[in-house]
TIKE-690551 format. One record per residue: residue in three letters; x, y, z of N, C-alpha, C, O, CB in turn. Coordinates in steps of 0.001 Angstrom, whole numbers, plus 500000, padded with zeros to 6 digits. Glycine has a CB too. Example, Ala and Ser with C-alpha at 12.3 -4.5 7.8 and 13.67 -1.06 7.14 Angstrom:
BEGIN
Ala513190494310507800512300495500507800513200496700507800514236496681508465511308495527509046;Ser512850497750507080513670498940507140512900500030507870513409501138508039514084499402505725;
//
This chain:
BEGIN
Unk500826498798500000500000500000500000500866501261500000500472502285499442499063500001501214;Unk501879501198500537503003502195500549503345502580499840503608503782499823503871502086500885;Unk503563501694498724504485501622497886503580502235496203504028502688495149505127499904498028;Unk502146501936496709501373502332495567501104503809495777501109504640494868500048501485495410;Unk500820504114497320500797505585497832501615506275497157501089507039496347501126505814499198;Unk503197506269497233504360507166496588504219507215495052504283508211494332505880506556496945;Unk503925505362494550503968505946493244502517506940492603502199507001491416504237504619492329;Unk502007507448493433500723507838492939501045508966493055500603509677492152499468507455493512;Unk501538509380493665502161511151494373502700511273493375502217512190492711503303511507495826;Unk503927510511492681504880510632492054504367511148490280504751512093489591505635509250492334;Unk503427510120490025502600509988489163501861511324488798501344511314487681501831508996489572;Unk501724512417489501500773513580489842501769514508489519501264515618489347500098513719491399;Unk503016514496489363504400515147489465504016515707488635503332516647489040505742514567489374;Unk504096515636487317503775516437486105502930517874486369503533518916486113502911515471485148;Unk501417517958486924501028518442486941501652519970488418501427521179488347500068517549486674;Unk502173519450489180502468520029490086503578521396490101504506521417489292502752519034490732;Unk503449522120490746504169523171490705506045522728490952506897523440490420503423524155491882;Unk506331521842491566507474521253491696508048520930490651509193521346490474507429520355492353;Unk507400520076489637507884519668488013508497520982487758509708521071487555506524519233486711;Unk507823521868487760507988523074486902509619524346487725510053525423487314505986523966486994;Unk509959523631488732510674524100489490509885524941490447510355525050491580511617524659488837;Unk508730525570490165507695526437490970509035527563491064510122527559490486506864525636492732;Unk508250528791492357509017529951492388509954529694493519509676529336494663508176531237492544;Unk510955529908493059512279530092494249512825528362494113513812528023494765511551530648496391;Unk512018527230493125512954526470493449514418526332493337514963526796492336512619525774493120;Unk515025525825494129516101525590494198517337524502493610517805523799494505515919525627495068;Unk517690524366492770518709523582491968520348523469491599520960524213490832518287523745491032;Unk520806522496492247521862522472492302522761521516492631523410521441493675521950523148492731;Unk522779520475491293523219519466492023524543518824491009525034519675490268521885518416492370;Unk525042517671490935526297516936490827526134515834490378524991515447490621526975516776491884;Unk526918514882489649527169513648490221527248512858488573527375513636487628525820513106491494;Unk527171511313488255527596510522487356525951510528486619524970510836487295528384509024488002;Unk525852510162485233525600509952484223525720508975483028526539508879482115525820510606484138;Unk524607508287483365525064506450482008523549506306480899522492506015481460525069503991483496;Unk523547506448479903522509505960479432522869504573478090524035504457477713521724507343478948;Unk522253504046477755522281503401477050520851503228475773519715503181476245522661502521477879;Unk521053503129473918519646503344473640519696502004472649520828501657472313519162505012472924;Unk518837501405472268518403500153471597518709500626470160517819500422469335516758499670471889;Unk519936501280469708520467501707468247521763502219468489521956503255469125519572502852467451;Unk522516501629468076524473502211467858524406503806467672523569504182466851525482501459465993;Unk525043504637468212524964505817467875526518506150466931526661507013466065524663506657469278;Unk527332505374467326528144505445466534528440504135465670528800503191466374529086505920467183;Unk528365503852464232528174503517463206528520503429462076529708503704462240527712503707463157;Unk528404503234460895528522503606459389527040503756459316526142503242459982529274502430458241;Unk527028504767458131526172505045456942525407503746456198524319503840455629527120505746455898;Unk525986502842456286525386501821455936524318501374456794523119501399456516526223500965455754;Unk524994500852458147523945500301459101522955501437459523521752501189459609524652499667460427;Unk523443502649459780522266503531460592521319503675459105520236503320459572522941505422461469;Unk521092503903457943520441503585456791519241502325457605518208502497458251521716502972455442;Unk519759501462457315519115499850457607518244500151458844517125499646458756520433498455458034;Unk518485500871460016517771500858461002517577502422461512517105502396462649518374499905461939;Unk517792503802461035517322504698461705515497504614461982515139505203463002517864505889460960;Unk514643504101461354513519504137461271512995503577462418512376504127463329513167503684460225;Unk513471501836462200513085500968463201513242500799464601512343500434465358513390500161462895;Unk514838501173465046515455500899465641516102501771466815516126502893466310515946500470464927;Unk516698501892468239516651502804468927515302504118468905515279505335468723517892503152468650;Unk513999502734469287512887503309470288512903503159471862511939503436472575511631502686469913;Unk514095502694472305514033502416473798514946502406474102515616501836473242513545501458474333;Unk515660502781475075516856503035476680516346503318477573515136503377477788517944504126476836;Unk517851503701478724517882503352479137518976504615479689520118504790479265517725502217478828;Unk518147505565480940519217506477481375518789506663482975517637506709483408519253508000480412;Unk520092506763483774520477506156485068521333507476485451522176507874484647521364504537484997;Unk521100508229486808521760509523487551522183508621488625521824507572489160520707510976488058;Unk523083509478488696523738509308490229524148510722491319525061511301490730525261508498489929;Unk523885511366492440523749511936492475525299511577493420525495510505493994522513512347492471;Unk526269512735493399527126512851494197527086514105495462527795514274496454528132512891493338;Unk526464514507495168525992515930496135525074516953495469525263517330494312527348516885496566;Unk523900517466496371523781518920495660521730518344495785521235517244496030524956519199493412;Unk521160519546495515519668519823496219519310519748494712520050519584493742519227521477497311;Unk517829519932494796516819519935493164515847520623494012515497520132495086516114518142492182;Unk515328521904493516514315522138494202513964521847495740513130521264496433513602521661493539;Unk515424522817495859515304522744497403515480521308498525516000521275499640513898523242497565;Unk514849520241497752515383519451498436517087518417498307517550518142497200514294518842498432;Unk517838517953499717519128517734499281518441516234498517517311515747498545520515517672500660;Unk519301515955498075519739514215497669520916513821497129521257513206496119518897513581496637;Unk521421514299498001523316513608497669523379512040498252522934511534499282524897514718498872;Unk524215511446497000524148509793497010523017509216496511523101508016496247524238509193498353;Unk521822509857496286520850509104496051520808508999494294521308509874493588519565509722496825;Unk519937507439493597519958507909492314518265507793491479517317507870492261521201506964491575;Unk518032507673490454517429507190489825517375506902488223517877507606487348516769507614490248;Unk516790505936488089516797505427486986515959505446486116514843505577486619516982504585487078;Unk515925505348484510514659505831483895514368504918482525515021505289481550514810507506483531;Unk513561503878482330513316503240481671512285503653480247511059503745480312513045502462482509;Unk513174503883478893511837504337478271511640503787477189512469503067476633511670505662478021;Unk510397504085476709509776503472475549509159504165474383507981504330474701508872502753475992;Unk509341504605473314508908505555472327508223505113470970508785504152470445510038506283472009;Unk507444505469470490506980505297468952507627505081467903507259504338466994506455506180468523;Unk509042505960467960510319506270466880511147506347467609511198506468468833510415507468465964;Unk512142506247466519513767506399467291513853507205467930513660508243467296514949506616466628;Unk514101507419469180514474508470470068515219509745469614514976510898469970515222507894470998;Unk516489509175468474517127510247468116516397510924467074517010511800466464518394509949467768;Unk515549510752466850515052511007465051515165512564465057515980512924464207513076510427464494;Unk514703513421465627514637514879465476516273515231465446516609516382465168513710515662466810;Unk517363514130465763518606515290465388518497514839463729519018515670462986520590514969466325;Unk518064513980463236518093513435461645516965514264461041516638514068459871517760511623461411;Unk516424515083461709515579516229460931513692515395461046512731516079460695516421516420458754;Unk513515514133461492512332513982461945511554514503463208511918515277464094512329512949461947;Unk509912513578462939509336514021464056509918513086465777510453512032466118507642513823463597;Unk509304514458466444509678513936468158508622512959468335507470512941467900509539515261469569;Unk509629511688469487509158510678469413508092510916470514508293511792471355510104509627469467;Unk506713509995470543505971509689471681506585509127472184507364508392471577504934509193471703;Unk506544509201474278507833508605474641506705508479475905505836509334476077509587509523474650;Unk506913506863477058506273506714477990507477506481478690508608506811478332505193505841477949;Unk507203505991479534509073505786480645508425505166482197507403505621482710510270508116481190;Unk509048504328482640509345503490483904510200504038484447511309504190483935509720502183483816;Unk509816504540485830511322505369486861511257504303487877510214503789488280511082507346487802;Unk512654503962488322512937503110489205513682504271490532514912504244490490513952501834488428;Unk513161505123491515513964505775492488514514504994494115513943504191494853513062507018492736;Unk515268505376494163516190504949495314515200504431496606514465505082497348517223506344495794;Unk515436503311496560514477503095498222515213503879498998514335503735499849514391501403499091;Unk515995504582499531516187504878500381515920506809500646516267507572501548517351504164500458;Unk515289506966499597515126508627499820513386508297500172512574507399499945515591509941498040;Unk513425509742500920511882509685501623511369510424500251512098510686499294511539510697503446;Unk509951510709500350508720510798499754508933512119498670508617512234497485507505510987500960;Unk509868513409499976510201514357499100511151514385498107510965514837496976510411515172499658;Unk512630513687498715513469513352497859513000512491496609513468512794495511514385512780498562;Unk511874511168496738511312510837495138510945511737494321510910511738493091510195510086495036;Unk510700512428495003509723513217493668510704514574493306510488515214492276507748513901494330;Unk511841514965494281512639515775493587513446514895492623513847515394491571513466516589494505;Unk513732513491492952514613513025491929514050512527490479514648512324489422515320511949492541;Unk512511512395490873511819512553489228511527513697488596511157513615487424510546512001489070;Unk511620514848489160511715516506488722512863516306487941512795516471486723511953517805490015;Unk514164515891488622515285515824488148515682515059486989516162515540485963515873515552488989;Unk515427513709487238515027513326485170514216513545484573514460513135483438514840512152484550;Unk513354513958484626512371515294483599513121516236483233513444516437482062511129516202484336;Unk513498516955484271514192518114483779515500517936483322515544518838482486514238519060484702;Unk516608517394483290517796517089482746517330515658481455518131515550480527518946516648484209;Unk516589515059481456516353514239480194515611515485479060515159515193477953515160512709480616;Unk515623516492479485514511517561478587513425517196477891513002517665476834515092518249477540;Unk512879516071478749511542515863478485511592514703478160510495514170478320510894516634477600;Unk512646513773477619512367512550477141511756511502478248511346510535477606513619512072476536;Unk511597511361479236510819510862479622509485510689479717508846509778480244511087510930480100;Unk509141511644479160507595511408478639507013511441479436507272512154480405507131510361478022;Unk505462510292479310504627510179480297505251509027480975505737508024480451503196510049479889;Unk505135509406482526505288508612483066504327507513483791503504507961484589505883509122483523;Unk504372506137483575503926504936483886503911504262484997503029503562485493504336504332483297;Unk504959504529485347505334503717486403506398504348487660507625504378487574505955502534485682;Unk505751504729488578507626505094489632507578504222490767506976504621491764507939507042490560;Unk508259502803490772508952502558491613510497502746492366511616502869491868508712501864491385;Unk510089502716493620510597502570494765511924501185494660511519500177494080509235502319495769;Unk513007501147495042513866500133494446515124500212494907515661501317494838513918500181493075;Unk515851499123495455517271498992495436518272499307494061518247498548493092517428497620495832;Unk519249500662494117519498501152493133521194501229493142521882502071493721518674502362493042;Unk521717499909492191523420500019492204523577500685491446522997500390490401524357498969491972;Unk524474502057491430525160502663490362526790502696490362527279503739490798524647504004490317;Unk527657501718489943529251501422490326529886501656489157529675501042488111529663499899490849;Unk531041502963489393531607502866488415533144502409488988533889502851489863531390504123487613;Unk533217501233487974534628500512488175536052500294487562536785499305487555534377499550488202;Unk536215501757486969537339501965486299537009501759484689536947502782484007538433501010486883;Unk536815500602484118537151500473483414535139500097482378534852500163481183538505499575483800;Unk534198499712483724533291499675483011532228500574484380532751500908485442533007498002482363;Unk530653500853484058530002501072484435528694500425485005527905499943484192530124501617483929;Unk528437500382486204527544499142486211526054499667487027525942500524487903528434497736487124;Unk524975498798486373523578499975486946522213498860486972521470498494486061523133501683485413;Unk522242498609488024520915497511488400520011498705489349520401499493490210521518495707489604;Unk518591498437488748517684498773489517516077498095488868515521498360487803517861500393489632;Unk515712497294489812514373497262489500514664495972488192515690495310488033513666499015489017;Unk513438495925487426513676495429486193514941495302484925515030494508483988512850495949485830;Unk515679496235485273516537497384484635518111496983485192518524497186486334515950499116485226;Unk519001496249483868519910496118483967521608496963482774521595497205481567519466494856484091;Unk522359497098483420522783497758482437524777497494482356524941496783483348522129499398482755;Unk525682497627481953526559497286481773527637498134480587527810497702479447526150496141481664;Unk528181499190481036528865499656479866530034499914479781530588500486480719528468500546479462;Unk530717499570478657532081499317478932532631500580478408532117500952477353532683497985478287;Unk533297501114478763534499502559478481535188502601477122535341503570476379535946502518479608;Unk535645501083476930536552501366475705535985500937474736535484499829474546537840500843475666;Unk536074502095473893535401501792472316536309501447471294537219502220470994534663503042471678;Unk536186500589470848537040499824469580536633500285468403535516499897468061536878498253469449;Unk537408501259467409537163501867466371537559501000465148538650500650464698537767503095466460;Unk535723500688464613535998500078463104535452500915462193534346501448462105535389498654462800;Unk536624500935461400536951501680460130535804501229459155535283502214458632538513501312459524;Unk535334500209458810534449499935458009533265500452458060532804500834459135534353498922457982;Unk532544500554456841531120501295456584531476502756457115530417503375457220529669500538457518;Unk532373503405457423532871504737457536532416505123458964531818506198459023532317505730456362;Unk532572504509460028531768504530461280531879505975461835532980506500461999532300503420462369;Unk530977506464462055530678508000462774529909508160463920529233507247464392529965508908461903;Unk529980509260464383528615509537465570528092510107464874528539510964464112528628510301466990;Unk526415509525465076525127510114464648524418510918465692523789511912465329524221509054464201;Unk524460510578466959523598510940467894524445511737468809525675511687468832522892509794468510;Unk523743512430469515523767513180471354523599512267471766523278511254471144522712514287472116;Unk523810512394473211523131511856474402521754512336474596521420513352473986523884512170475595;Unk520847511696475420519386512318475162519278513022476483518273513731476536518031511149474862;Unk520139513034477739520188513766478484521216515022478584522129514971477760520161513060479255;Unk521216516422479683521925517006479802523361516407480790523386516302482016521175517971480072;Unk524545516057479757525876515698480083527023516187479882527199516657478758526062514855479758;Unk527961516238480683529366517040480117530421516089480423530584515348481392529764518608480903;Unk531374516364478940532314515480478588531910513883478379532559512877478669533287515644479583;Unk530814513997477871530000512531477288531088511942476415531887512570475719528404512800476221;Unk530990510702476559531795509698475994530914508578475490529837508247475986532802509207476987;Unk531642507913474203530805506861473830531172505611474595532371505500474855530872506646472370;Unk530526504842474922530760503265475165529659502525474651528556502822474191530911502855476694;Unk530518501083474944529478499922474824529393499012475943530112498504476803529753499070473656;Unk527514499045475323526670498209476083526937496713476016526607495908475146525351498458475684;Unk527521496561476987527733494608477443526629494288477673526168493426476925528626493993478874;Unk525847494759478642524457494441478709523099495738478784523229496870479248524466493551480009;Unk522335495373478416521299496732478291520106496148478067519641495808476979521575497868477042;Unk519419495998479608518464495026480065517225495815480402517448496814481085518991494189481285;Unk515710495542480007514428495891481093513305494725480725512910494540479574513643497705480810;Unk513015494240481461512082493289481666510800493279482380510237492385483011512639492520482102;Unk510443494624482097509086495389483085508470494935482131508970494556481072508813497179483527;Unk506969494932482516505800494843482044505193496500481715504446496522480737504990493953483114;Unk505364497556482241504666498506482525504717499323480942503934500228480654505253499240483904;Unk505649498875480136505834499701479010505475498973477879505810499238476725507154500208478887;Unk504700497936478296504105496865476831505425496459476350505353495275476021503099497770475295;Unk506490496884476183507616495932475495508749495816476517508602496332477625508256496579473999;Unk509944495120476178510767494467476836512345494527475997512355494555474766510084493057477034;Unk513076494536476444514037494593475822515464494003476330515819494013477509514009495748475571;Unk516054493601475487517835492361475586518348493098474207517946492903473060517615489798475254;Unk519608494226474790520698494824473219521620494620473983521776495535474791520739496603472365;Unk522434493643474088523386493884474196524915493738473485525094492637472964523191493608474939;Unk525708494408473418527507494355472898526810495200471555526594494808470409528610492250472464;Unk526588496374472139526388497747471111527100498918471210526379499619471919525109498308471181;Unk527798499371471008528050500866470770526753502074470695526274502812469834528792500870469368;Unk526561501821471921524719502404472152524900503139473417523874503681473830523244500956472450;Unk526026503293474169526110503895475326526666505631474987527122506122473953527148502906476277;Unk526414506188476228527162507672476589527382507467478276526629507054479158525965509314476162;Unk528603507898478277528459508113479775529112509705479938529437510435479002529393506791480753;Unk529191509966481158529785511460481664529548512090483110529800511559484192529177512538480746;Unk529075513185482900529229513651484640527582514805483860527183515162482751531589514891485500;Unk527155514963485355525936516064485376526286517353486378526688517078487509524426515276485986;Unk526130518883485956525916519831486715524818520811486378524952521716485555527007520368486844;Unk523746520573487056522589521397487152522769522585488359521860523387488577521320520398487440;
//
């Protein structure tokens, strides 16, 4: 019952003066940055051809907070995670198409109270710049975010993730970056996804990409 209580509050977020930062909110925060999307962002011309249409409608983007408030409230250490699901490729509007319909699964930190949830879903709303869409679902959840030198690692909820740092550059099909990151990041880097997992029900589909060149990682300052 608890647990349906918060996500219902959470759920209401949109409409609330808090989403919107309201007056005098307060923002200011820190910390790590991983997403991963169901399409290589870096590529050849050949393959992104074959799949810009189809392909990268769903990721997969994960905060970590190292210090610092959102609207007044703190949440240093705490993270959340954001599971989404779209109509079209997520990236399509940097390729000159339409913006995707986008629904999304938030997985937030069991361990922040009621206010801290809902500042930390203000907070991927507002730093995803909207790609989270409507939101479906906010659970409450044990949330690993480890970065271990050499890869990145991010379990929460349904939602598994795995990205490795070093990108291996193939020359063939003329491989380029096509995409941004879909969140606000600095000094974004490409990696690949070893694993890039969600197995929720809440978004009608499901998803297994993994050993892609589909990752960004970096740092956040709001």
């Amino acid at each position: 019952m608890k647990r349906a209580v918060v996500a219902a509050a959470l759920l209401g977020l949109s409409a609330s003066p808090l989403a919107a930062g309201g007056p005098g909110g307060h923002r200011s925060v820190s910390g790590a940055y991983v997403e991963a999307r169901t399409a290589e962002v870096f590529t050849g011309g050949c393959i992104m051809n074959s799949e810009a249409e189809t392909m990268g409608k769903q990721a997969v983007l994960a905060w970590k907070v190292d210090r610092g408030s959102f609207n007044g409230v703190r949440i240093d250490g705490l993270s959340v995670v954001a599971a989404v699901s779209g109509d079209r490729n997520l990236g399509m509007t940097e390729m000159g198409g339409e913006k995707p319909s986008v629904k999304s699964a938030l997985f937030v930190d069991d361990r922040a109270n009621a206010a801290q949830q809902l500042a930390l879903v203000a907070m991927a709303n507002e730093l995803s710049n909207g790609i989270v869409g409507t939101i479906v679902q906010v659970t409450p959840a044990p949330i690993q975010f480890a970065d271990r030198g050499s890869e990145i690692q991010v379990s929460a909820g349904q939602v598994s993730l795995e990205v490795n740092k070093h990108l291996t550059h193939d020359p063939s099909c003329g491989a380029q970056l096509w995409f941004h990151p879909l969140a606000a990041v600095e000094g974004a880097t490409v990696g690949v996804a070893d694993q890039h997992l969600f197995t929720g029900s809440s978004l009608g589909t499901k998803w297994s990409d993994p050993n892609k060149r589909s990752a960004f990682f970096g740092t956040f300052t709001y």
